[in-house]
C-alpha positions as CSV (number, residue, x, y, z in Angstrom):
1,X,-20.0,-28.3,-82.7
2,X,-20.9,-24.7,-82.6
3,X,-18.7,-22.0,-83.5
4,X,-17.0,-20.6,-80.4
5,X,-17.6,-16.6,-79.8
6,X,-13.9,-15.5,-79.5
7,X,-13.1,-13.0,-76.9
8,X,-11.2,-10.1,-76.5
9,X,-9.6,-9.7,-72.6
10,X,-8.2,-7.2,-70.4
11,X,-7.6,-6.5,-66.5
12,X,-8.4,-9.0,-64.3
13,X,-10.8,-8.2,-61.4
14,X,-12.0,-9.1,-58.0
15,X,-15.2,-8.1,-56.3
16,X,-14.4,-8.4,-52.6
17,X,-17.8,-8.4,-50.4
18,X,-17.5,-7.6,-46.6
19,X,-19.7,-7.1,-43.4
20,X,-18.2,-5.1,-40.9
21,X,-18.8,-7.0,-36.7
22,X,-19.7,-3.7,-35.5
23,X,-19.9,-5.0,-32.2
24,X,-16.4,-5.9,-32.2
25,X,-15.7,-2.6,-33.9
26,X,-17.7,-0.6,-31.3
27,X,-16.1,-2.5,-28.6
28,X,-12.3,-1.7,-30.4
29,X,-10.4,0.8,-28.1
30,X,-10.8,4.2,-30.2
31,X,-6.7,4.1,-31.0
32,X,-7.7,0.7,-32.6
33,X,-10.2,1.9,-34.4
34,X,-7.9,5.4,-35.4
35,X,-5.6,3.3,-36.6
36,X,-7.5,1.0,-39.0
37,X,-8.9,4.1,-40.7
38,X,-5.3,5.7,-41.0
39,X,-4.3,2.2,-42.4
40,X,-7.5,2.3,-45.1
41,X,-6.7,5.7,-46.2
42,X,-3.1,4.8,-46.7
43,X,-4.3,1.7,-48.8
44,X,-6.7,4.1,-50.4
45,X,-4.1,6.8,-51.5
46,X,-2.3,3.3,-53.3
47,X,-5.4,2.3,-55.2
48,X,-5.3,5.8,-56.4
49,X,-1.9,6.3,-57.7
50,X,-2.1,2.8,-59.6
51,X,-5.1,4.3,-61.1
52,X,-3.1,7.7,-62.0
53,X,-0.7,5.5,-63.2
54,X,-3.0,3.6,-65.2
55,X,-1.5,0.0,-64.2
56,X,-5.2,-0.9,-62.6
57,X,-8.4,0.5,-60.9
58,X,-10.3,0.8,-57.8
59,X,-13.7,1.5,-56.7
60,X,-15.2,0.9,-53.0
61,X,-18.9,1.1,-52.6
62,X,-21.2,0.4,-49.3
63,X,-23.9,-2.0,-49.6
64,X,-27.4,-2.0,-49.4
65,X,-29.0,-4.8,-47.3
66,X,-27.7,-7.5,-45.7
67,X,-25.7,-9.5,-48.2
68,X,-22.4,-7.4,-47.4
69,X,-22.0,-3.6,-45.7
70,X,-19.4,-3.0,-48.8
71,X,-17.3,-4.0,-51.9
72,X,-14.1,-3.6,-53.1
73,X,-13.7,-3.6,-56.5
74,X,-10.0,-4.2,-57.9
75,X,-8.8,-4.7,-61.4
76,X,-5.0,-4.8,-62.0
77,X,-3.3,-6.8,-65.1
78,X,-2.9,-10.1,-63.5
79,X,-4.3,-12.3,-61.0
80,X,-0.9,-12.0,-58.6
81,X,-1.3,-8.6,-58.2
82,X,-5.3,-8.8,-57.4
83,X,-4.0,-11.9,-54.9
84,X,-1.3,-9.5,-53.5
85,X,-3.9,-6.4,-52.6
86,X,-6.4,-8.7,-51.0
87,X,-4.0,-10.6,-48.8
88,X,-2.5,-7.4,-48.2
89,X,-6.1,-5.6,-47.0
90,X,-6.4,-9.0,-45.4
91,X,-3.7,-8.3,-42.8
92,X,-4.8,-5.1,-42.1
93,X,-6.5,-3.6,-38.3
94,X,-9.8,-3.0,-40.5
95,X,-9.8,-6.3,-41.7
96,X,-10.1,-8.0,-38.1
97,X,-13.7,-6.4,-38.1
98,X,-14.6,-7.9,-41.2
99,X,-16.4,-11.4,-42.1
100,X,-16.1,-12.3,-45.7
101,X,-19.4,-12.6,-47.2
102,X,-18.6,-13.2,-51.1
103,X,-16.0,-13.2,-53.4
104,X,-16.0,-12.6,-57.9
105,X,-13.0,-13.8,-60.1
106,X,-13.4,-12.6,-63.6
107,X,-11.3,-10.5,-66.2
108,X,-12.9,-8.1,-68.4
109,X,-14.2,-9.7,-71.5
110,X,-15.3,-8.3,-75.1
111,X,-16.9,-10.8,-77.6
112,X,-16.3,-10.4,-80.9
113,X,-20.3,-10.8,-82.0
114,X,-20.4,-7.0,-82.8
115,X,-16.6,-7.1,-84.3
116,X,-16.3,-5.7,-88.1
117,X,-14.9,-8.4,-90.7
118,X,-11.5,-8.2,-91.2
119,X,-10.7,-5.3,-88.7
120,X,-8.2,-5.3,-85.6
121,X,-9.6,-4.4,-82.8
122,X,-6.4,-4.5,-80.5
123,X,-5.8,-1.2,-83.2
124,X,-8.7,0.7,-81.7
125,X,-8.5,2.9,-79.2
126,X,-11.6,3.1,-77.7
127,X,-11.8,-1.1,-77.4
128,X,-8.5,-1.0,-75.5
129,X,-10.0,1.7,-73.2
130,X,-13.1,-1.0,-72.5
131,X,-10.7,-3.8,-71.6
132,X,-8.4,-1.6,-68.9
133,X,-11.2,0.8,-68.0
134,X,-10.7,3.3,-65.3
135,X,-13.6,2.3,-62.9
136,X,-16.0,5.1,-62.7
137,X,-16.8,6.8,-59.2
138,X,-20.1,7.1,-59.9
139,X,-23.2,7.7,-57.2
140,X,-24.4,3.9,-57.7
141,X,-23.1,0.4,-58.3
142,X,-25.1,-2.5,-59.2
143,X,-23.2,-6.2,-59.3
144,X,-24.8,-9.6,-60.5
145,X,-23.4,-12.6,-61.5
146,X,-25.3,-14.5,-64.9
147,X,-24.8,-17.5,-67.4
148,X,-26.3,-18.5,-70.2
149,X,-28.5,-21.3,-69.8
150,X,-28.2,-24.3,-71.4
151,X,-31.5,-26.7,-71.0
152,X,-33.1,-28.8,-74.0
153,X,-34.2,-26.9,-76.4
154,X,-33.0,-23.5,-74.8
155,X,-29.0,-24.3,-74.9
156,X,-27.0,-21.1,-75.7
157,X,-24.6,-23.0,-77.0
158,X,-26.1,-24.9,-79.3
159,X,-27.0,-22.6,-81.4
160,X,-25.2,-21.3,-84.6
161,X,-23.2,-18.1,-84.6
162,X,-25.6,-16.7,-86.9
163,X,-28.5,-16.9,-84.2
164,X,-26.4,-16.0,-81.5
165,X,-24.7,-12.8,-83.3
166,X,-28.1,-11.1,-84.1
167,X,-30.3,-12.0,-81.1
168,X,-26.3,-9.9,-79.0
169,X,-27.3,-7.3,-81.8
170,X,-30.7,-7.0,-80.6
171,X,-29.5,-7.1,-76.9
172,X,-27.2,-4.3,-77.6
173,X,-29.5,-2.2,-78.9
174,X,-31.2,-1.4,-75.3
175,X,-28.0,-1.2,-73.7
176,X,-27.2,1.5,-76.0
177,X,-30.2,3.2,-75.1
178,X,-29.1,3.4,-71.4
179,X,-25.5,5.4,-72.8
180,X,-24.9,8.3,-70.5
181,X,-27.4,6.7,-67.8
182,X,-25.7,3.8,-66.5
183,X,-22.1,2.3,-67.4
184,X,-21.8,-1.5,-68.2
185,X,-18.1,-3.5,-67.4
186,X,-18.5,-7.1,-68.1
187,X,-16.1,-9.0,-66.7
188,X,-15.9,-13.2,-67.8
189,X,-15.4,-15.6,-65.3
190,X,-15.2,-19.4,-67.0
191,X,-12.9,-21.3,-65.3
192,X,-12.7,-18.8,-62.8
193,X,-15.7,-18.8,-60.6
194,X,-19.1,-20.1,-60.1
195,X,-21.0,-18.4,-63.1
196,X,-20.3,-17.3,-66.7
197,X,-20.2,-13.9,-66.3
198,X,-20.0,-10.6,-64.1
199,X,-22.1,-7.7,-64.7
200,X,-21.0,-4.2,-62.8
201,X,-23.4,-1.4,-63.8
202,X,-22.1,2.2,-62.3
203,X,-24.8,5.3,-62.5
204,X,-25.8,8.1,-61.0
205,X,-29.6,7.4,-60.5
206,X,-30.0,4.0,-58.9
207,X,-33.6,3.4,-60.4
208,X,-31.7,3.5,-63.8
209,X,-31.0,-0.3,-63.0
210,X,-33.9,-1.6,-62.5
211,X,-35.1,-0.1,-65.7
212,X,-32.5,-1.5,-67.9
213,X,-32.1,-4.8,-66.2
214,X,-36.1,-4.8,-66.0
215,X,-36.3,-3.9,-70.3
216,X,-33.8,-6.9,-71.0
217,X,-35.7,-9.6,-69.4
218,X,-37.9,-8.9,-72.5
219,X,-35.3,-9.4,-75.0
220,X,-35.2,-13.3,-76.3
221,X,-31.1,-13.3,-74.9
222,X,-32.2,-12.9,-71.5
223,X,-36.1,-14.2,-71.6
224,X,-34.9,-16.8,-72.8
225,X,-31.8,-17.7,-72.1
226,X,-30.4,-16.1,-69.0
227,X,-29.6,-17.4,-65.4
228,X,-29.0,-14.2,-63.0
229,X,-27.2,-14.6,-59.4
230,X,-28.1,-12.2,-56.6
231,X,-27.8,-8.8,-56.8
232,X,-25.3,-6.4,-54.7
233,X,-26.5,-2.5,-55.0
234,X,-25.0,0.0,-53.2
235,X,-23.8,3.6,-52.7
236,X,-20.5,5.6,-53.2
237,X,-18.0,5.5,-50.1
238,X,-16.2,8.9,-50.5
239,X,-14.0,10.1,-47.5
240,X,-16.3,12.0,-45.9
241,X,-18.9,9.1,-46.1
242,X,-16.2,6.2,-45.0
243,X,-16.0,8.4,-42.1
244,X,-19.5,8.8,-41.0
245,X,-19.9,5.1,-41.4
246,X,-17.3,3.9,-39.4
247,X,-17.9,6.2,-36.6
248,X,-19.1,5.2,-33.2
């Protein structure tokens, strides 16, 4: 048997993918529709002072194309409280104009194939910011879901630690040539939902995505063994833009 890649974990998080029935929400009575948006900015001011608090984070992003028309993004320290806001939003006016178009359980994950020998990283700062990360509210948000494949000879996890530790290293490398372009959360997801992983890329130029996601299918960990989902891409919802897309 192959040596397991331990993991390091952190908030859990839930991807919560909408479309909006805009006839129904055209055809709302406009106190309905007042309403729901005083209700969202209530729920929006919460999000917000759980992320001042540090106890969890928010980000809500519109989506481009017809998968969803936006995402919430939650992460809070365990899975009842992530269970608690969406039933929660769930009961709300807005939600009533909403069909539930896909879901993502995961929990922030860090593996410990770049970890130095004998250190703690529980001790370092800067890993414990990675595992309860404040979400950033950048322009862009890219989500896809991925797993390592595992067919005949091209089975992740057969192979030795050795192999798998420098072919991460290598991987690595490019992501670190994105740094200051586009911010990666990975979020694991076995046991907890369809695929292996959760990739969340945040930046302020959208075409950075396709160049980083485009570089890595060269590298041997994704050429070779990576399975990718579909992709959700989308745009910031500030207040000003939640308005205007919402209004009738």
């Amino acid at each position: 048997m192959s040596e397991a890649a331990q993991t390091l974990e952190g908030w859990y998080a839930l991807h919560d993918f909408r479309s909006i029935d805009w006839t129904a929400w055209k055809q709302a009575d406009a106190g309905v529709r007042a309403a729901a948006l005083d209700e969202l900015h209530g729920f929006l001011k919460e999000w917000q002072a759980a992320e001042d608090a540090k106890t969890g984070s928010t980000a809500f992003y519109s989506i481009v194309g017809q998968k969803a028309d936006f995402v919430l993004m939650h992460l809070r320290e365990t899975l009842e409280e992530l269970n608690e806001l969406e039933t929660a939003f769930n009961k709300s006016t807005l939600a009533q104009f909403t069909v539930k178009t896909y879901s993502y359980v995961s929990i922030v994950e860090l593996s410990n194939y770049m970890a130095a020998p004998g250190s703690d990283p529980m001790q370092n700062p800067e890993i414990v910011a990675r595992l309860k990360p404040t979400l950033p509210k950048a322009a862009h948000i890219c989500f896809y879901p991925m797993n390592k494949r595992r067919e005949g000879n091209d089975n992740w996890y057969m192979l030795g630690m050795d192999d798998r530790r420098g072919m991460m290293r290598s991987h690595g490398m490019i992501g670190r040539k994105y740094a200051g372009k586009v911010k990666q959360i990975i979020t694991g997801s076995v046991g907890f939902d369809n695929w292996e992983w959760g990739v969340t890329l945040f930046a302020e130029d959208a075409l950075q995505f396709k160049k980083l996601v485009y570089e890595m299918r060269f590298d041997e960990v994704s050429a070779r063994f990576g399975d990718f989902g579909d992709f959700y891409v989308g745009n910031l919802l500030t207040e000003e833009k939640l308005g205007k897309m919402l209004s009738v």
